[in-house]
N, C-alpha and C positions, 0 to 999 in steps of 0.2 A: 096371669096377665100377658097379652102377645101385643107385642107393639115392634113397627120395621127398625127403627132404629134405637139402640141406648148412649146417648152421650155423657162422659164424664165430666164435666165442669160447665158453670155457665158464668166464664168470663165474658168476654165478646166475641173472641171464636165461637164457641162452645152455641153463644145467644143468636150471633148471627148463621151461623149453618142451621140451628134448629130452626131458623125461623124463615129458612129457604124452603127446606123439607115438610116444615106444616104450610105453608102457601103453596106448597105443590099436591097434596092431601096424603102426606106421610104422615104416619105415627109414629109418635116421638117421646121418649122418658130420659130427661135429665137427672143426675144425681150433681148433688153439686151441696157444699157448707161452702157460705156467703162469706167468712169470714175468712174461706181459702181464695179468694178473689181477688187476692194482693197489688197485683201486678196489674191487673186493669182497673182496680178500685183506684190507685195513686195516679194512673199515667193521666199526662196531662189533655189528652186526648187531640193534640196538633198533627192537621195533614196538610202538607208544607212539599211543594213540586220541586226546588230548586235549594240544594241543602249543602252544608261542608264549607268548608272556610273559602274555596273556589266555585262555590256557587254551581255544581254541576246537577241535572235534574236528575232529582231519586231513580233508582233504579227501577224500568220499566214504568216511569212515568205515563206514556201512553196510554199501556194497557190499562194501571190502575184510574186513573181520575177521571175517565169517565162514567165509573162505578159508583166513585163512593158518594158524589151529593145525592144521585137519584135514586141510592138502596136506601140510605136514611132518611131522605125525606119521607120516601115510601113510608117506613117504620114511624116516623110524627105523625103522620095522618091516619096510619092503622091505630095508633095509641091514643091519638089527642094530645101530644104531649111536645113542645121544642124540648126538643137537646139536639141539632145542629146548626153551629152558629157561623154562617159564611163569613169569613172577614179577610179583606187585603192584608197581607204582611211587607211591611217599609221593612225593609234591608239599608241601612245608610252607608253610605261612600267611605274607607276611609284615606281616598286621596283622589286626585287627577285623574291620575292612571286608568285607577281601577272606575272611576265615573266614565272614562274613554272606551275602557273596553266595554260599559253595558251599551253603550250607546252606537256601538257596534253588535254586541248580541241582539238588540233589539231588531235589527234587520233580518235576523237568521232565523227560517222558517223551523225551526226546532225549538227555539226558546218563545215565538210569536203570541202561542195559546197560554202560555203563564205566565205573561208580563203587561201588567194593567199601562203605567210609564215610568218615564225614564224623569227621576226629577233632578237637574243640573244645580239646583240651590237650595238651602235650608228652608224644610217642610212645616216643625215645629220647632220652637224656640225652645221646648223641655228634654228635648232631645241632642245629641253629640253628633251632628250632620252638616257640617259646614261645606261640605263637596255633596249634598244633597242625597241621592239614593234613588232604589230601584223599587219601585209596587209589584210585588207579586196577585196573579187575580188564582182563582182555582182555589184559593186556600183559606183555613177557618179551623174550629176547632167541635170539637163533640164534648158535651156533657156527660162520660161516658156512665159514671153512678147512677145519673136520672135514668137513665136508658136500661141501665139492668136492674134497678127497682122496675118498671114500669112493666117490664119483660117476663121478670120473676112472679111479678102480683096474676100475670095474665096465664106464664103455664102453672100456678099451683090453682088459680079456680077452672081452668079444663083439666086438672090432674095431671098434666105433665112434668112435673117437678116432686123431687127426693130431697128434704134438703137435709141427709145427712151425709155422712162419710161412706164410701167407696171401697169395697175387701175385695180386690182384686183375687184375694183366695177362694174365694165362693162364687169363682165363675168356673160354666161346665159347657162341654163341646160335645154336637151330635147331631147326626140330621143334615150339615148344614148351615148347624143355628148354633148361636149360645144361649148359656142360660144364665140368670143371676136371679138366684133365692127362686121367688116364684114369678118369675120373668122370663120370658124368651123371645127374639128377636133376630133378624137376620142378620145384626151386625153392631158391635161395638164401636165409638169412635174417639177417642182420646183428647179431648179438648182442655185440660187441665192446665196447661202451662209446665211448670215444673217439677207440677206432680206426677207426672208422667216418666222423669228421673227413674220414678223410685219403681216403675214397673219392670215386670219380668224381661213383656217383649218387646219393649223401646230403652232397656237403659242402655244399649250398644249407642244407639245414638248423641251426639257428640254435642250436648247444649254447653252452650258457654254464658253462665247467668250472670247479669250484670246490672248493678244496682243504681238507681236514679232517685235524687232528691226534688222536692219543689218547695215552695214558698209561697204562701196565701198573706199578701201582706195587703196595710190599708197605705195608700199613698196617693199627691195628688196628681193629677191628668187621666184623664179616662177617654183617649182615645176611641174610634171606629176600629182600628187597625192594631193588626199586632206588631211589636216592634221585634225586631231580631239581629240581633250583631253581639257573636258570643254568649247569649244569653236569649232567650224568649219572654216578654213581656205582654201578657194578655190581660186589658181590662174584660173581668168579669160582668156577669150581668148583676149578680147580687153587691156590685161597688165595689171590692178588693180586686187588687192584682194579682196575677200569677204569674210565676219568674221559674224559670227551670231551663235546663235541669241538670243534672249531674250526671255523669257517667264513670260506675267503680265496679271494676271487678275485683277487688279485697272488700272487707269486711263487709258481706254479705248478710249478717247476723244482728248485725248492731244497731239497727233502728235508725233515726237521723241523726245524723254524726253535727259536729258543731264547724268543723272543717269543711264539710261539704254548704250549710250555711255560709260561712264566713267566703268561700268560693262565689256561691251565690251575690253576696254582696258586693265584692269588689266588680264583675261583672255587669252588675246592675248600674253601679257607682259608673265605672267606665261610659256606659251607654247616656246614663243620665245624667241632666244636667241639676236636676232637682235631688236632695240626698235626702230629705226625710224621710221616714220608712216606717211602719208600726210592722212587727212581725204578728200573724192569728195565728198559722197552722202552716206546721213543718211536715212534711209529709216523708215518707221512702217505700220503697218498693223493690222488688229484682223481677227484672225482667227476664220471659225467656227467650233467648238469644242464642244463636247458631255460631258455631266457628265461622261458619262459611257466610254467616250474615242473610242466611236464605230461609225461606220456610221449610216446614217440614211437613209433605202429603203421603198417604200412600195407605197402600195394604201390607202388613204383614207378610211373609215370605214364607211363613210354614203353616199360617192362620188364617184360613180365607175371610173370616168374619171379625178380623182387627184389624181395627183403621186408624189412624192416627191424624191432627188437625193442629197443629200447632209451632213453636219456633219465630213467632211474629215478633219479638222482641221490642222496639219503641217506636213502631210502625204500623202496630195493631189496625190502625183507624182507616190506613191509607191500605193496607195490604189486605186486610179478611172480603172486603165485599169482593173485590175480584177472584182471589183463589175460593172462595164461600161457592163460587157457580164451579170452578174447577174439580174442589172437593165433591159437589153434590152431580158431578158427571160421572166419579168414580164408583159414589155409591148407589145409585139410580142404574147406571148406563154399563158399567164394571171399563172405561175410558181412563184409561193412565194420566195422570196428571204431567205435565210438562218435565222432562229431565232437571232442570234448574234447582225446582223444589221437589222434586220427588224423593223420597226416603230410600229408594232402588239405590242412588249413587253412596248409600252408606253399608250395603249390602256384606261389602266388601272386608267391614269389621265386626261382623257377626263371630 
């Protein structure tokens, strides 16, 4: 079997790059077990312009969000399927001050494209907003599960999908090309997430894994909007809320911890003014995350046909449609991806 590319993993890196390369008439063979999908199975899938206890716009803002509504809408309409849910996120005041200074950002042609307004008085009464708060616009969340079932179902009936486990030992150089078992292709590309640790010619590189909890709880008010101050609360479509999320880098192993809950709740508490809560489903996950808080692109340095696609860490949603056309200018174009994220600046600890 000869096919242009093989990708390892189909999180939503992994989903979204293949599914640049078969819209461009690449051929494509994922390997990927469903159950290693950890880290995008749990995320909550929030892309969110203006983030951090100081309200500063994500990193490279710009570049990213004019990406990510129109790759996935794209991807509903190729499927038939929602899983992107645009929705305002209310930020609430928690004083004067801080109500004074948005009301100054709002005039500042850098903050103008992500701010729906600027509200001076209490929005909801189920909500802890008595100095009002700020509408973010751009922002919403992805069903990211729906989206790689629907994904999954579509490369195993054109045959592009493997779904089992990956033996990094049983790949062979020549040509050119690699091979894997009876497979050959002009280039491997590493979309795994964490798995990618455990490889020969990426464990130089420097992830720093970091684990996040969420909470699928039933409670009342079901909002258009997502609420966010110390905590993220999103009414779902199927009637539960979701509250996330957590961030640990210790115990990594542990499943959901009761701590990382109990975090969840006084958070939730704080925001809200309603306290009853049913908990359905605790979730965790580890994300892969970079020291440097950057992606990770590139080609190998001694392997012309290994490539690597990953390091999104809890930014996945916001960050892959835009590096997804950068990645696939490297492998199409043989075009360096931008120094920021390139894997070149890790070169150094080889």
């Amino acid at each position: 079997m000869e096919v242009d590319f093989l990708l390892i993993g189909q999180g939503l890196a992994g989903t979204v790059l293949s599914y640049r390369l078969i819209k461009s008439g690449y051929s494509v063979l994922v390997i990927d077990q469903p159950e290693s999908n950890n880290s995008s199975r749990v995320a909550a899938g929030l892309y969110n312009p203006l983030t951090g206890r100081k309200m500063v716009k994500t990193w490279n803002a710009d570049l990213l969000f004019p990406e990510i509504e129109p790759l996935y809408e794209t991807m509903e309409q190729e499927f038939g399927t929602n899983f992107l849910f645009k929705k305002p996120i209310y930020r609430p005041f928690l004083s004067v001050e801080e109500q004074n200074e948005w009301m100054g950002n709002s005039s500042d042609s850098k903050f103008q494209t992500y701010l729906e307004k600027i509200h001076t008085k209490s929005l909801f009464e189920e909500v802890v907003n008595e100095h009002g708060g700020v509408m973010l616009a751009q922002s919403g969340y992805l069903d990211i599960n729906t989206l790689l079932d629907v994904y999954s179902k579509f490369l195993l009936e054109k045959d592009f999908l493997l779904e089992e486990s990956f033996e990094e030992n049983e790949l062979g150089f020549g040509d050119g090309k690699i091979t894997y078992r009876d497979i050959e292709a002009r280039g491997i590309v590493y979309c795994n997430g964490l798995g990618a640790m455990k490889s020969a010619f990426f464990k130089y590189l420097p992830f720093s894994p970091v684990k996040g909890e969420i909470l699928d709880l039933e409670q009342e008010f079901h909002p258009k909007e997502i609420i966010n101050r110390g905590v993220f609360r999103i009414a779902l479509e199927n009637g539960l809320v979701r509250v996330g999320s957590t961030y640990s880098w210790h115990d990594l192993d542990e499943g959901p911890t009761e701590r990382a809950k109990n975090e969840l709740y006084d958070r939730l508490d704080n925001l809200m003014k309603i306290q009853n809560k049913k908990l359905v489903v605790h979730k965790s996950g580890v994300r892969p995350a970079t020291k440097d808080r950057r992606p990770m692109l590139g080609k190998h340095p001694d392997h012309d046909c290994v490539y690597i696609f990953n390091g999104f860490g809890a930014k996945g949603v916001s960050l892959i449609p835009y590096y997804s056309k950068m990645m696939f200018d490297l492998l199409v174009n043989q075009n360096q991806p931008h120094i920021d994220v390139n894997i070149s600046r890790f070169f150094k600890y080889i």
